[in-house]
C-alpha positions as CSV (number, residue, x, y, z in Angstrom):
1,X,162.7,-6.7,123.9
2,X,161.7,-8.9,127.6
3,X,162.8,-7.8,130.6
4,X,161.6,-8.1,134.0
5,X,159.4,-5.2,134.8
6,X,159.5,-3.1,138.3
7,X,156.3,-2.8,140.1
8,X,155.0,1.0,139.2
9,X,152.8,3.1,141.2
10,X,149.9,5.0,140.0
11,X,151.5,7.8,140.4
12,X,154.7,6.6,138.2
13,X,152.4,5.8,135.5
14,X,151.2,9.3,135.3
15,X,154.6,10.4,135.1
16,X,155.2,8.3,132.0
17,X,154.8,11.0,129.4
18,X,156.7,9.2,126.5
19,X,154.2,6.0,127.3
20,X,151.1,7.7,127.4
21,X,151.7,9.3,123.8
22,X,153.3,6.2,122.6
23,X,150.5,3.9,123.5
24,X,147.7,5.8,122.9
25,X,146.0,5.5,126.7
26,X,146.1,1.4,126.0
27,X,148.0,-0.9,127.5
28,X,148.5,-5.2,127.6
29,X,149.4,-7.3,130.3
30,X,149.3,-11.0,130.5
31,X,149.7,-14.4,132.5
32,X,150.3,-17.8,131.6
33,X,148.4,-20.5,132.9
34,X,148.5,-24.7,132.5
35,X,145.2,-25.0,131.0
36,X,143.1,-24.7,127.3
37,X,141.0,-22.0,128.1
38,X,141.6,-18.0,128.1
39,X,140.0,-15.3,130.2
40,X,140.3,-11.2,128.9
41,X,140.0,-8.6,131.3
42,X,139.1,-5.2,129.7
43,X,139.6,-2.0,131.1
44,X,137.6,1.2,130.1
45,X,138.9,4.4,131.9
46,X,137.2,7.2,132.0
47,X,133.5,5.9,133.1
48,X,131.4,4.5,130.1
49,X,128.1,5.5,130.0
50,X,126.1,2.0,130.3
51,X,122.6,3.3,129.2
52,X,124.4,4.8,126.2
53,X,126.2,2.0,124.7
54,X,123.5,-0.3,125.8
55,X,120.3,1.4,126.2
56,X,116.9,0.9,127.6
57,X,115.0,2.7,125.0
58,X,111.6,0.4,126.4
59,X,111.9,2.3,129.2
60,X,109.2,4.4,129.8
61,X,111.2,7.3,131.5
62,X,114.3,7.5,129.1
63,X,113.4,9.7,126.8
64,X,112.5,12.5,129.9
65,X,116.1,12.0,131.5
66,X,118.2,12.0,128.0
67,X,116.0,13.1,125.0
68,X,119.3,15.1,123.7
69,X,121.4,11.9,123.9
70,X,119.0,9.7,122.4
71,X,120.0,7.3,119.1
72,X,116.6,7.0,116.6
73,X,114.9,3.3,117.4
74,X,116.5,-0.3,116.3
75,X,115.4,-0.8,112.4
76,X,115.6,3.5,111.0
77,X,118.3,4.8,109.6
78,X,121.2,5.2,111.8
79,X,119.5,3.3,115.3
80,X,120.3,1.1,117.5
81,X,120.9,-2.2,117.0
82,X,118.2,-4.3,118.8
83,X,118.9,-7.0,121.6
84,X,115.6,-8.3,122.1
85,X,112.9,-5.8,122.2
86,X,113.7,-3.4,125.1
87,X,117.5,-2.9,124.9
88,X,119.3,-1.3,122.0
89,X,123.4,-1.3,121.5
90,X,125.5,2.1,120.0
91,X,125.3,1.0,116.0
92,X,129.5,2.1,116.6
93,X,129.0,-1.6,118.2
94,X,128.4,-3.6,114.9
95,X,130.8,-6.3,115.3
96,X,129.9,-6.5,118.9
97,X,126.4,-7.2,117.8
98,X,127.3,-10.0,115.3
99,X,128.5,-12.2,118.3
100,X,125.5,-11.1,120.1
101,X,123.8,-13.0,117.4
102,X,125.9,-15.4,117.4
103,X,125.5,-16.4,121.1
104,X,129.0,-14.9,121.8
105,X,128.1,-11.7,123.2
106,X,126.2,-11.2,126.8
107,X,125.8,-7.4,127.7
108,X,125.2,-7.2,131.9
109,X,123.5,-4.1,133.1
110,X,123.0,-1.9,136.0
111,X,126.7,-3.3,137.4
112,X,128.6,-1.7,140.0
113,X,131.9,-2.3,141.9
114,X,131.5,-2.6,146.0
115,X,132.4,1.1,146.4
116,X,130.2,4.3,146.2
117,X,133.0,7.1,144.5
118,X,132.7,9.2,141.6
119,X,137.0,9.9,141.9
120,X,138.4,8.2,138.7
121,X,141.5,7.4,140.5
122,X,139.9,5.5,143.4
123,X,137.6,3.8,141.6
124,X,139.7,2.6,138.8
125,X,142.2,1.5,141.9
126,X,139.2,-0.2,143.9
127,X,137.5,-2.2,140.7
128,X,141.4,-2.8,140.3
129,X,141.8,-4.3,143.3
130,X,138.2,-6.2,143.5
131,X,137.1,-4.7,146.7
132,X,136.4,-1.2,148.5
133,X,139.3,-0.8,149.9
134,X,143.4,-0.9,149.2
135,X,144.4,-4.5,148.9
136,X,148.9,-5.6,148.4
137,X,147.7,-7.0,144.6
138,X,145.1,-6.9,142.1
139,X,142.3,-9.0,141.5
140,X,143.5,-10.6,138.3
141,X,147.0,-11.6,139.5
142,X,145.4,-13.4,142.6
143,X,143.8,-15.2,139.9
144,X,147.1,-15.9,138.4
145,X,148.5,-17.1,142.0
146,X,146.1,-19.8,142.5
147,X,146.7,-21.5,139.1
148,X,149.2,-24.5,139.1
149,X,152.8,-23.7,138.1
150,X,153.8,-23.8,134.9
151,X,156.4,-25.7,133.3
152,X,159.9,-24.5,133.0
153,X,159.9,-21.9,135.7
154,X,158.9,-19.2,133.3
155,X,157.7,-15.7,134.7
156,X,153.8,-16.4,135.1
157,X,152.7,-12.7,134.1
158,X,153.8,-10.8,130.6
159,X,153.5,-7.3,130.2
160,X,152.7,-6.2,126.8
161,X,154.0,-2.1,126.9
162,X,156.0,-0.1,129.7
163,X,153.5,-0.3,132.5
164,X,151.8,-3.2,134.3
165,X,148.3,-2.7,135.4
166,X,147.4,-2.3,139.1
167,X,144.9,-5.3,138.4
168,X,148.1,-7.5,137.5
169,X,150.1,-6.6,140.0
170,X,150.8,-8.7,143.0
171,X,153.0,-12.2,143.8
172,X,152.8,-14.3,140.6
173,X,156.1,-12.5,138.9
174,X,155.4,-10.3,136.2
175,X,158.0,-9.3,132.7
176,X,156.8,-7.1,130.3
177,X,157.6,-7.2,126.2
178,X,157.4,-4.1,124.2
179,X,156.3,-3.9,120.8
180,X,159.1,-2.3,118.6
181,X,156.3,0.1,116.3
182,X,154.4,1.2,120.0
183,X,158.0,2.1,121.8
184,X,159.3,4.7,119.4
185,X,157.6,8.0,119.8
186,X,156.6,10.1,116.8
187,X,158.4,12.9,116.0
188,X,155.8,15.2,116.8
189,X,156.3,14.4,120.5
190,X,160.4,15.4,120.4
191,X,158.8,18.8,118.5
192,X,156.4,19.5,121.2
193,X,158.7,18.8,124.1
194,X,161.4,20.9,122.0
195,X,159.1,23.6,121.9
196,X,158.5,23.7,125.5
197,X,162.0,23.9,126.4
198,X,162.7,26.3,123.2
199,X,163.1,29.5,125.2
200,X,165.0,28.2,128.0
201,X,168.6,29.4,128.5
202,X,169.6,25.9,130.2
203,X,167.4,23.1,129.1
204,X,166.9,24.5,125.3
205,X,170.3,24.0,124.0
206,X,170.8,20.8,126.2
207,X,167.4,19.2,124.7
208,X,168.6,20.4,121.1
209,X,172.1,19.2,121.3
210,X,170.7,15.7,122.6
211,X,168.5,15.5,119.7
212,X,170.9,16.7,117.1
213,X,173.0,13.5,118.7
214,X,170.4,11.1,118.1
215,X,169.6,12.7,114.2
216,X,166.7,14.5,114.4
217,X,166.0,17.1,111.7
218,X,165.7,21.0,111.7
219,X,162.1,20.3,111.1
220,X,161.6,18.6,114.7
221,X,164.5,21.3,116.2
222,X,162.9,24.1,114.3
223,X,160.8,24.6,117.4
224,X,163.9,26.4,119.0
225,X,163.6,29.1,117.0
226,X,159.7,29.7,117.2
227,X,159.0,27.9,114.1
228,X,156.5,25.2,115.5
229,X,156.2,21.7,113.3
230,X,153.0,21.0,112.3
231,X,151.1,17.9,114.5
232,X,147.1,17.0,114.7
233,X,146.1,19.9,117.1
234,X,144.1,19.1,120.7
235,X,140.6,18.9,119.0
236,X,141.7,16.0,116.4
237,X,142.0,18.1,113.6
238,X,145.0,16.7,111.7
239,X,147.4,19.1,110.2
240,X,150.2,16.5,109.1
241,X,149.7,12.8,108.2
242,X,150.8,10.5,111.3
243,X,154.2,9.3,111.5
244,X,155.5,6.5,113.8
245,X,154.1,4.1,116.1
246,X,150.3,2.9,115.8
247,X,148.0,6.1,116.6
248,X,145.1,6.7,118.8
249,X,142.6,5.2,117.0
250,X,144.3,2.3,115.7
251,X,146.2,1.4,119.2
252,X,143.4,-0.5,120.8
253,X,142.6,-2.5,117.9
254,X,146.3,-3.5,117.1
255,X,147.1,-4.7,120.6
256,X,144.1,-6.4,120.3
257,X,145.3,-8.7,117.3
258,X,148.9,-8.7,119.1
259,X,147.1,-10.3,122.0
260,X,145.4,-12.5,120.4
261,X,148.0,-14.1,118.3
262,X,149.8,-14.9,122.0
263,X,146.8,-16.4,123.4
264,X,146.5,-18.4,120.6
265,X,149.9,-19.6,120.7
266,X,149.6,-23.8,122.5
267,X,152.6,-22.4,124.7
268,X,151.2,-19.1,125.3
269,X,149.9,-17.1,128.0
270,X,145.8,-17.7,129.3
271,X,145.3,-14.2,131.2
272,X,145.4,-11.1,129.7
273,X,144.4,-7.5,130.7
274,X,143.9,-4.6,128.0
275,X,143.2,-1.3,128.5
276,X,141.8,1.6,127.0
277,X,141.2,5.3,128.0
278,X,138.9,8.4,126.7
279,X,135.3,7.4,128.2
280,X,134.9,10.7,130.0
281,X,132.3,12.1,128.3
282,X,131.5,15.4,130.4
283,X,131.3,17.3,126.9
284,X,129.0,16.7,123.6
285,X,128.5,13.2,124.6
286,X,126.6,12.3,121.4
287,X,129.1,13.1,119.1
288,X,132.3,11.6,120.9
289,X,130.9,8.6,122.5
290,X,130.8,6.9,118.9
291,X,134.4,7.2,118.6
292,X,135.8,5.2,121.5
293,X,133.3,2.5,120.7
294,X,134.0,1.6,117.6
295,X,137.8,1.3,118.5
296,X,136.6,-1.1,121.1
297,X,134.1,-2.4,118.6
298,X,136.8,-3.0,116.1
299,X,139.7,-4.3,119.0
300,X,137.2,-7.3,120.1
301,X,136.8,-8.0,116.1
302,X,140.2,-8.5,116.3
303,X,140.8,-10.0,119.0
304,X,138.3,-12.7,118.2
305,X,140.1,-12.9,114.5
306,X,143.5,-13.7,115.8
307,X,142.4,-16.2,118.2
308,X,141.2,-18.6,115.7
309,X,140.2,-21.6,117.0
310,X,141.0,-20.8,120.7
311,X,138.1,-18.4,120.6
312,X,135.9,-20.9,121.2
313,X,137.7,-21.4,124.7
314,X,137.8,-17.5,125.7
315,X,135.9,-15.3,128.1
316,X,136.5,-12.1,127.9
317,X,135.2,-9.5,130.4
318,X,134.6,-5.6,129.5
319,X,134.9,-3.4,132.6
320,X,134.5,0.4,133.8
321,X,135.1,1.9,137.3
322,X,131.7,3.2,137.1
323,X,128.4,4.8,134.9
324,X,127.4,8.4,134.1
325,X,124.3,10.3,135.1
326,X,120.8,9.4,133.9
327,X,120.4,13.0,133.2
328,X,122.6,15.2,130.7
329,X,124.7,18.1,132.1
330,X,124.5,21.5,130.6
331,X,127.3,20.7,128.3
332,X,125.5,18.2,126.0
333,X,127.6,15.0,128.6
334,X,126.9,13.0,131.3
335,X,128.8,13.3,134.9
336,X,130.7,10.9,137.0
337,X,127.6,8.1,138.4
338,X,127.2,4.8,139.5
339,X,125.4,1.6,137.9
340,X,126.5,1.1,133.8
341,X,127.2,-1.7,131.9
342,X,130.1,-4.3,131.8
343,X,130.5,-7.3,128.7
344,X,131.0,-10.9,128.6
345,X,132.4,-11.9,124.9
346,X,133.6,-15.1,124.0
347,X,132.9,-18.4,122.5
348,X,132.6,-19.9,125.6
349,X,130.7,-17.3,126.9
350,X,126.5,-17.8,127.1
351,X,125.4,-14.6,125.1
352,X,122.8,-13.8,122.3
353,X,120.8,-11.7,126.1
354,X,121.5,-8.9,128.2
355,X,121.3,-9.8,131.4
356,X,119.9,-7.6,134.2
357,X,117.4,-7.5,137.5
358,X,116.1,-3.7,135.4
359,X,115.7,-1.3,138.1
360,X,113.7,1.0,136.2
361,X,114.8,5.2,135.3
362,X,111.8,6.6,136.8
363,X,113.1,9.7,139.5
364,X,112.0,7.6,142.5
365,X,114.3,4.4,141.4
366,X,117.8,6.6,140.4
367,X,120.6,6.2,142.7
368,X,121.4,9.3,145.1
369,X,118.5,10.9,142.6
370,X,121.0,10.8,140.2
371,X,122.2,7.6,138.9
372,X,121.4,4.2,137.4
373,X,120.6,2.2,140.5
374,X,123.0,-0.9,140.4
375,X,121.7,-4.3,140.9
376,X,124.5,-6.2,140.3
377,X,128.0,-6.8,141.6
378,X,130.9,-6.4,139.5
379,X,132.6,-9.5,141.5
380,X,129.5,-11.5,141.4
381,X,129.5,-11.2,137.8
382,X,133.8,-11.8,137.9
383,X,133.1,-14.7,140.1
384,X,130.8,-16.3,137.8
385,X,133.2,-16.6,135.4
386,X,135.7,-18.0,136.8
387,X,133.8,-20.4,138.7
388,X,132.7,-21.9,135.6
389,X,135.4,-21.0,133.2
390,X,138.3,-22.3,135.7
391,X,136.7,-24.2,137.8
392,X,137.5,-21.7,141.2
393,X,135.6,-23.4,144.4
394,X,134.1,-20.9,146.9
395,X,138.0,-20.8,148.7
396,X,139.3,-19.8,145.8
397,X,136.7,-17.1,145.0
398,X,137.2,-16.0,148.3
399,X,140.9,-15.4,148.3
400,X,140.4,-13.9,144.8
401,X,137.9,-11.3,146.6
402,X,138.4,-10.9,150.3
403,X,135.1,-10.4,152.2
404,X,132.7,-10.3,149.2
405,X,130.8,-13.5,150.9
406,X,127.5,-10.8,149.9
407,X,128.8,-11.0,146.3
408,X,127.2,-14.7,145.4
409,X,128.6,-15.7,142.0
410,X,126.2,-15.5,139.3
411,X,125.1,-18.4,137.3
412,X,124.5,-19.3,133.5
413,X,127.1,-16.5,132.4
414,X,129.0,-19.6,130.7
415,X,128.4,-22.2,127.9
416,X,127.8,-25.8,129.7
């Protein structure tokens, strides 16, 4: 199913109940592009904690900050994996780690976007955007603008789902494609929306006669009467097996593959931009952070595995709107911060070292007393990139991020 896609509001996404159960909070966009060599954009909403996926356990003033969150040392059971004698990555990051080893993987710490806000919303639409400020597109389709035109007059951006991202949006034109298995909703969403309208006098019948229309059972309409289906409750306990479209934990890791196959493709599209949701980790941090990991963990397996031999030419970049708190909250989490972590992945990326200017967790170093002090720019880092994986001059940076002249584009992030 293609069709030229309208160009939606944060706000309309929100509204999109069928695609946010559907999809499982992730989402693919892509661009095409004349040239050999792909570039992944990642997206992790919800704030990742930086010092716990990759943390500093050699420094001296962890352990006082975040004792409760802590992972045993690199080489015990269930530690971290090492990278390099003072940095340690989540052991939900296995796979990850392999292309560390491989030279494929470069973790860059104590990253920030341009902007100082703790708001989700604004700072997912600011490191969106590639600035601190509202811009008319985002960062990645200003990327897409300044490539030459491809052949045929084909749309230069595909959508992969019902929404485009904000950092796709813009001038190059953008259709989307939607997977047949993630655009049919299971039938446990018709049995919860059923039973919200069960006891209205107007919408009830309406909402059961248009189901009984389209052949759903008494077991999804039983809801009408009272008699509520069985579905996974709110805290993940599962009560029924899964029916329909791929589910939460599988979603990331499936798109994953589905992108990759397209970017392998010698006609296919060279920009793409996933994303994937549930990195607020306010509660129990410990226990939940594993989770979301290892679905990214298992999505840039995939990713890699579907590429095949056009791995070798791909750069993919891992991305949050901001870090957590050095210090852990009352509930067992971490609260909205500043500095965390980003990735590089890729054949063609320089990796097997973390890279970072280490500002130290001591009190007197934090951030607002609060937060992992950042060192480095988010677009610096982008830049970088780009520079070396596209071959962008200084003008091109420079329309890619308006008034970032501060932001000098970091060096050595790609193979020679």
């Amino acid at each position: 199913m293609f069709h030229r896609s309208m160009r939606l509001s944060r706000r309309s996404a929100l509204l999109g109940l069928t695609a946010s159960f559907t999809l499982g909070r992730v989402s693919l966009a892509m661009a095409s592009a004349p040239t050999d060599k792909r570039f992944v954009v990642v997206i992790l909403r919800g704030a990742l904690d930086g010092l716990g996926a990759v943390t500093p356990y050699g420094d001296p003033a962890l352990a006082q900050h975040r004792a409760a969150l802590l992972l045993p040392q690199p080489g015990t059971p269930g530690g971290m994996l090492d990278l390099g004698g003072f940095y340690g990555l989540h052991p939900a990051l296995a796979g990850m780690h392999d292309m560390y080893g491989a030279g494929q993987m470069l973790p860059v710490h104590a990253v920030a976007g341009p902007y100082r806000v703790r708001s989700h919303f604004e700072a997912q639409d600011y490191m969106e955007y590639g600035s601190d400020h509202s811009l008319t597109s985002g960062w990645l389709n200003r990327v897409a603008a300044l490539m030459p035109a491809t052949k045929g007059g084909s749309d230069t951006a595909l959508a992969v789902g019902s929404t485009v991202p904000l950092l796709l949006r813009g001038p190059a034109t953008v259709g989307s494609w939607q997977p047949k298995a993630f655009a049919e909703p299971q039938a446990d969403l018709y049995a919860r929306l059923m039973a919200m309208h069960a006891h209205d006098k107007i919408t009830g019948p309406a909402f059961a006669e248009g189901l009984r229309g389209r052949g759903f059972s008494d077991a999804v309409l039983g809801a009408q009467a009272g008699h509520a289906p069985a579905y996974p409750d709110m805290a993940g306990a599962a009560r029924a097996p899964y029916q329909g479209g791929p589910n939460n934990r599988n979603a990331f890791p499936a798109l994953a593959e589905a992108a990759g196959k397209l970017l392998a493709a010698q006609d296919g599209p060279r920009l793409a931009a996933l994303e994937v949701g549930g990195w607020d980790t306010h509660v129990q941090q410990k226990i939940r952070l594993g989770g979301p990991l290892k679905q990214l963990d298992e999505g840039m397996v995939a990713l890699k595995q579907s590429m095949g031999d056009a791995w070798s030419k791909t750069a993919v970049l891992v991305m949050t709107e901001f870090g957590r708190t050095v210090r852990v909250n009352g509930n067992a989490g971490t609260d909205h911060g500043t500095g965390t972590v980003a990735f590089l992945i890729g054949g063609a990326v320089n990796g097997g070292r973390v890279q970072a200017n280490w500002p130290g967790l001591a009190p007197s170093n934090l951030f607002e007393n609060r937060d992992l002090q950042p060192t480095a720019d988010l677009r610096a880092v982008t830049k970088g990139v780009l520079a070396a994986h596209f071959g962008l001059d200084a003008r091109a940076l420079a329309q890619v991020f308006p008034d970032s002249a501060q932001a000098t584009a970091v060096s050595g992030l790609m193979r020679a």
